[in-house]
C-alpha positions in Angstrom: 47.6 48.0 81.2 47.4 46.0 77.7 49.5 46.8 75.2 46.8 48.0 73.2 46.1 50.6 75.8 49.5 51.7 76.2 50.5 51.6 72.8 47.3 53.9 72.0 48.5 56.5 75.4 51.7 56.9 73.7 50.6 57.6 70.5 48.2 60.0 72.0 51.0 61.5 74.4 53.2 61.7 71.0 50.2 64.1 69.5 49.9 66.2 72.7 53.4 66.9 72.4 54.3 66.9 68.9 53.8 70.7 68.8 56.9 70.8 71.3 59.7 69.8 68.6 61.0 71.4 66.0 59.9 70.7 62.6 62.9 71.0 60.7 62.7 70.4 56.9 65.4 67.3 57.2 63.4 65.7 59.6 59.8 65.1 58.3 59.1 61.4 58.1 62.7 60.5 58.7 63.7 59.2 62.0 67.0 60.4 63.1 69.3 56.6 62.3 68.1 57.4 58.4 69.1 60.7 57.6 71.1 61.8 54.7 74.3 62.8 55.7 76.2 63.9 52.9 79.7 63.9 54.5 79.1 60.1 55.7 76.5 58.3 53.3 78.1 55.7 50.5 78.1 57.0 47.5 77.3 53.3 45.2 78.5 52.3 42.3 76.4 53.5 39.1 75.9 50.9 37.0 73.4 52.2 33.9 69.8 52.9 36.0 71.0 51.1 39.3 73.1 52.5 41.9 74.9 49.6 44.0 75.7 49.5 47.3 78.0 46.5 48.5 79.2 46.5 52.1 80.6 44.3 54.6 80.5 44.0 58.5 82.9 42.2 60.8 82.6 41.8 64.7 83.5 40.1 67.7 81.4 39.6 71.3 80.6 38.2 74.2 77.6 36.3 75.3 77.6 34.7 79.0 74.6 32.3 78.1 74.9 31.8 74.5 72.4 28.3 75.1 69.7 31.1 77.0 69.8 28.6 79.8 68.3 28.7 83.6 71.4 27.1 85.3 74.9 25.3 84.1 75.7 28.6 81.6 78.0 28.7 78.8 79.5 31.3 77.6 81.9 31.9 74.8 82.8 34.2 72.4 81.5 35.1 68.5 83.4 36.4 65.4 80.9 37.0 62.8 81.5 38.1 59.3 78.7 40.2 57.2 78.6 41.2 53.9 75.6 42.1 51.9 74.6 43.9 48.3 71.8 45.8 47.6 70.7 47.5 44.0 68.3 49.9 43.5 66.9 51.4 40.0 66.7 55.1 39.6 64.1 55.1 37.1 61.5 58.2 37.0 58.7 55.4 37.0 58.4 52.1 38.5 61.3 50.6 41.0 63.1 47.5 40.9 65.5 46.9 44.5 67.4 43.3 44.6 69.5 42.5 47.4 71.9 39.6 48.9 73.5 38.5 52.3 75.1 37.0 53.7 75.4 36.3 58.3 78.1 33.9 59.1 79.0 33.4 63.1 81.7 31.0 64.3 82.3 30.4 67.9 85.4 29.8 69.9 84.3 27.1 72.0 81.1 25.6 70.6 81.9 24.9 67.1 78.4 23.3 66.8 76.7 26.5 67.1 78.2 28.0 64.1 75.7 29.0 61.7 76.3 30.2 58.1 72.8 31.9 57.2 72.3 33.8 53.8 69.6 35.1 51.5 68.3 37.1 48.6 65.5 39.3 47.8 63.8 41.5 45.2 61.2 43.5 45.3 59.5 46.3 43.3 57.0 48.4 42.4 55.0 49.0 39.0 53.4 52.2 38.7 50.7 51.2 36.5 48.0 54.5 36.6 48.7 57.5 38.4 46.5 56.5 41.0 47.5 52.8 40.8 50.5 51.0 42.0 51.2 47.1 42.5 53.9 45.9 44.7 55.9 43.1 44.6 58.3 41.5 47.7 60.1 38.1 47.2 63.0 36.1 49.1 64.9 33.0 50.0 66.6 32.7 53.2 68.6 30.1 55.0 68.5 31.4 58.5 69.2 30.1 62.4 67.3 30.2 65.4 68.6 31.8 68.5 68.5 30.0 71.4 65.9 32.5 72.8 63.4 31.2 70.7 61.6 28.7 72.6 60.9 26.2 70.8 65.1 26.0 70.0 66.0 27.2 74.0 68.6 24.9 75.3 69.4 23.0 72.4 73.5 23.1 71.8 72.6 22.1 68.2 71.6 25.1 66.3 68.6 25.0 64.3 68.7 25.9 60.2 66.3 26.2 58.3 65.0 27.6 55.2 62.5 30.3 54.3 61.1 31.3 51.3 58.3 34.4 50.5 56.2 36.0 48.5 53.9 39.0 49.0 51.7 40.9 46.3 49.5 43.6 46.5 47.7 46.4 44.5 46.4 49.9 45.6 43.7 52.0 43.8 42.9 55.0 44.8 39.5 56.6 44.1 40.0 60.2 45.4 40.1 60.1 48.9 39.0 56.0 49.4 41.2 53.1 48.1 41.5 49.9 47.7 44.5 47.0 48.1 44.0 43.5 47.9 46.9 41.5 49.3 48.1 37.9 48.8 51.3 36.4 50.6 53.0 33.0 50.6 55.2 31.8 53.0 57.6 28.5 52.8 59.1 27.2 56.4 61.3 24.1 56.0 63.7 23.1 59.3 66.9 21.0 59.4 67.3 18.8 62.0 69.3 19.8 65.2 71.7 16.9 66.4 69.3 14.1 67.2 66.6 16.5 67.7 64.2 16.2 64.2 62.2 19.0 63.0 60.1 17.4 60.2 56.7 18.2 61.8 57.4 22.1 61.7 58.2 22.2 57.9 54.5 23.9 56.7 53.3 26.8 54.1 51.6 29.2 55.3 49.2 30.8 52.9 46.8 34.3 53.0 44.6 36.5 51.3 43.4 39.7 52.5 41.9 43.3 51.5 42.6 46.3 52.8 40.1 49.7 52.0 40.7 53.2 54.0 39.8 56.8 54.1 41.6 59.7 54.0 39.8 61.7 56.4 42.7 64.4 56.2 46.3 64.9 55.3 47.2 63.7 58.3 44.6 60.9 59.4 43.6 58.1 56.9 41.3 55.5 58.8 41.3 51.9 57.3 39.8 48.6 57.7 41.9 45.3 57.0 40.3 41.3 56.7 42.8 38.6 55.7 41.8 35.2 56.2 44.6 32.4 55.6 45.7 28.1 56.0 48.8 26.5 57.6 49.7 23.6 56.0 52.6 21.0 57.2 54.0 18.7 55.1 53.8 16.0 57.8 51.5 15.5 61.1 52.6 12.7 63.1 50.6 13.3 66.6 48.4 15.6 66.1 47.5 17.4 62.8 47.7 21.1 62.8 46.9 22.3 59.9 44.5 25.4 60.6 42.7 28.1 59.2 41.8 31.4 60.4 41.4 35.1 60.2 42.6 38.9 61.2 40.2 41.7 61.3 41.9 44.8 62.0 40.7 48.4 62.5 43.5 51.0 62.6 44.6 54.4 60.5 47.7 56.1 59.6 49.0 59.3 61.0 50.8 61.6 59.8 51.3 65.0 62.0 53.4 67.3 60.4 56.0 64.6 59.6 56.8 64.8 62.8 54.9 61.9 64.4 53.9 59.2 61.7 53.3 55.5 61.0 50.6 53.1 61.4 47.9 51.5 64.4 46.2 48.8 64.2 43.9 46.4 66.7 41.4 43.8 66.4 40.5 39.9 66.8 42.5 36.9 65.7 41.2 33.5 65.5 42.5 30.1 64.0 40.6 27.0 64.1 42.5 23.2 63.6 41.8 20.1 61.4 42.4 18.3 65.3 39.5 17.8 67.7 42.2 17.5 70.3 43.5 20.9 69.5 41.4 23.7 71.1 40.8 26.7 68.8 42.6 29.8 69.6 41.0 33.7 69.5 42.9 36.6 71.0 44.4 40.1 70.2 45.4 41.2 67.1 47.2 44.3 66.2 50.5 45.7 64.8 52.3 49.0 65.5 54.7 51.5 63.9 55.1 54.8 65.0 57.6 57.5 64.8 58.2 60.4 66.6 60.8 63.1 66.0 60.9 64.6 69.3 63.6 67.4 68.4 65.6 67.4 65.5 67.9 65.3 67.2 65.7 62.8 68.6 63.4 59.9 67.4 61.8 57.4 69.4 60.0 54.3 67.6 57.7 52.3 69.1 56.7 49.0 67.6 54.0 47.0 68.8 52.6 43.5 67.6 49.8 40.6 68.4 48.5 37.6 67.0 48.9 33.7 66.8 52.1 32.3 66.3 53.0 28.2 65.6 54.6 26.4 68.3 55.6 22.8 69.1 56.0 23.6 72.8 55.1 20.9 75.3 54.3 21.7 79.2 53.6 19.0 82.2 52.8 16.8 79.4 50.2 19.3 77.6 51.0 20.0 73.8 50.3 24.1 73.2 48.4 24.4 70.1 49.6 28.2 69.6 51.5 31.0 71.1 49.4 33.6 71.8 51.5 36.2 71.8 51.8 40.4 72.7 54.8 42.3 72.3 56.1 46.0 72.4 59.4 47.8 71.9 60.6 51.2 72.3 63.9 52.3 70.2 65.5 55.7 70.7 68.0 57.5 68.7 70.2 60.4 69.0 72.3 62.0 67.3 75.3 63.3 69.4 77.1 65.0 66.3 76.7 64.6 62.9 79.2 61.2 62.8 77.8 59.9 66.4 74.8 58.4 66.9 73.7 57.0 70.0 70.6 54.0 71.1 69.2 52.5 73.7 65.8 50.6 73.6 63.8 48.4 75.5 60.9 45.3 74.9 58.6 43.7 76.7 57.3 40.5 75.2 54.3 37.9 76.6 53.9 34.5 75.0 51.4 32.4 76.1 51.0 29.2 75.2 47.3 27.9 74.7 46.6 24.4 75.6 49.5 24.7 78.5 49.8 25.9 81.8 53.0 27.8 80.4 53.4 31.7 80.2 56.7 33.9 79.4 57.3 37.3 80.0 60.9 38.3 78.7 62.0 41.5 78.9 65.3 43.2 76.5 66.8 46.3 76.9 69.9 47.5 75.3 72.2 50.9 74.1 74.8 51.1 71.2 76.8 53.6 69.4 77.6 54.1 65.9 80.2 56.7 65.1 81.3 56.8 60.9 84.8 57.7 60.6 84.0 58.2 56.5 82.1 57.5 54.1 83.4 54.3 54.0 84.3 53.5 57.3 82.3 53.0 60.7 82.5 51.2 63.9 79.7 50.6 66.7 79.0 48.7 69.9 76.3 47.8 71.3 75.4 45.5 74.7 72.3 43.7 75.1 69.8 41.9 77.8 67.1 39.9 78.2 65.8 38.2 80.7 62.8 35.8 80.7 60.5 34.8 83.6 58.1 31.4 83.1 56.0 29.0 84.5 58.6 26.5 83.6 61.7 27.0 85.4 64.1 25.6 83.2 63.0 27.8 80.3 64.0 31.3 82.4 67.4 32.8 81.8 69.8 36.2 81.9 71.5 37.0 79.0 74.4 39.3 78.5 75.9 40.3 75.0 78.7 42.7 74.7 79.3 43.6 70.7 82.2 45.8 68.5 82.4 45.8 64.9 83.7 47.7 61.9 81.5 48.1 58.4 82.9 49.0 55.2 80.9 50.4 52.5 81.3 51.7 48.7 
């Protein structure tokens, strides 16, 4: 079965069934892990039209392969330190929501996979007619790569690098049609890893796009989607991939009862490179986010996603131009008590990478807990696999991370 298929028989097993749970007023549109919860939730710090939220999370685990490895296996043991900041306006009109972070991880043994990543971010929205809204996402990042990435697998050097984004759009709405042109920007630039040099991966990534839709009902708005967009690296020694392409997407939103809701979409991808010797790439597109309250206690969230990814993956001496790539996950939360919330979830993921004889199939699953002492206070724990099957041996691995921490909040 393609994900497509089975992303579409859940969503229509979600609808066959929605009529089974009960709609409660406090759970319309809001899976169970976001709930208000007066007794537990932060209360912020007021400062004039913003409320303020800092908080900070500290943790220890486990992870038997922390390289994602096929043999010789590593394993070692994390402390990582957390603390972020968010703001957000309370104004009538219009919203304004900045936020900073901050992800630092230091190992026992392997002191050269430490990675100190951080980042901050603002976004808003200006509400400009009452039938007109623009909206407004930007942020800088200095991030890492996990080792199951696999263009990073197997290095012991971690790889940093910098991001940087910007995305814009604007929605009119004439009755039941509407329009929303979107533009988005996106800045990659890698550090080197040990002797390993990432120069030829640094790029901007660039994209225009239009969205128009239908609201056939309350419930069902249909929709149409065309962006067309260019990859452009700053340096191409080998071959040259800069590329253009396109996404045409058909999909609606649903919205039954506010007990099932989110977003489908499917449709064709293609890119096409400034290098002969890189074969164009057309395949899947699609992208999906669906809720579904299944009692009052219960949500499950399925997330689905398709399209062309960059790569710089080499196989048997053939250079991939792209990862095609197909993906769905399945989340699950429940609330045990009011202060108790339990998850387990579960992914399946298929790159494949065109130009190579190389295709990966990794599979995750995990469970955690969360229990909040307070409103300040919380502790969780969580445990997660994956394991990854390939046609290259020494990219397949089984991974193992045990996880505990403690979050304070104001």
């Amino acid at each position: 079965m393609t994900t497509t298929r089975l992303i579409g028989a859940l969503v229509a097993g979600a609808a066959v069934l929605a009529p089974l749970a009960t709609a409660a007023q406090d759970i319309r549109n809001v899976p169970v892990q976001n709930r208000p919860r007066p007794d537990y939730d932060p209360l912020g710090i007021r400062a004039r039209a913003f409320l303020i939220y800092p908080e900070i999370e500290t943790g220890v685990a486990y992870d038997d392969n922390i390289f994602s490895t096929s043999d010789n296996e590593d394993d070692d043991v994390i402390f990582t330190v957390r603390p972020a900041i968010t703001a957000r306006s309370q104004w009538s009109r219009h919203q304004l929501n900045l936020s900073a972070f901050g992800d630092f991880g230091f190992y026992a043994d392997h002191n050269d996979s430490n990675y100190q990543d951080f980042g901050v971010g603002a976004g808003g929205r200006i509400d400009a007619l009452r039938n007109s809204r623009t909206n407004i996402q930007t942020n800088f990042a200095r991030l890492h790569e996990d080792s199951e990435e696999a263009d990073a697998q197997g290095n012991e050097d971690v790889t940093q690098y910098y991001r940087m984004g910007i995305n814009l759009s604007h929605r009119h709405e004439f009755t039941r049609v509407y329009v929303e042109p979107i533009a988005r920007f996106l800045r990659l630039d890698y550090d080197n890893a040990g002797d390993v040099s990432n120069t030829d991966r640094d790029r901007n990534e660039y994209a225009l796009g239009l969205r128009t839709g239908y609201a056939l009902s309350p419930r069902i708005a249909p929709f149409f989607e065309l962006t067309g967009s260019a990859r452009e690296y700053d340096e191409t020694p080998g071959l040259d991939r800069n590329s253009t392409g396109f996404d045409a997407l058909i999909g609606t939103t649903i919205d039954f009862t506010g007990v099932i809701f989110g977003e489908v979409s499917a449709g064709y991808t293609r890119r096409e490179y400034d290098d002969n010797d890189l074969e164009n790439v057309d395949g899947l597109a699609g992208n999906a986010a669906v809720t579904w309250n299944v009692t009052p206690l219960t949500s499950v969230i399925f997330d689905g996603q398709a399209g062309i990814d960059e790569t710089t993956i080499t196989y048997e001496g053939d250079t991939a131009t792209a990862n095609n790539y197909a993906g769905l996950a399945i989340n699950v939360f429940h609330e045990l008590r009011r202060n108790i919330i339990v998850n387990v979830n579960g992914e399946y993921v298929r790159d494949d990478y065109e130009g190579t004889g190389r295709t990966d199939n990794t599979y995750r699953a995990g469970a955690g807990v969360t229990y909040l002492i307070n409103r300040r206070f919380s502790l969780d724990a969580t445990y997660d696999f994956s394991h990854r099957q390939s046609d290259d041996g020494d990219a397949e691995f089984d991974r193992n991370i045990f996880r505990i921490g403690l979050s304070a909040k104001l």
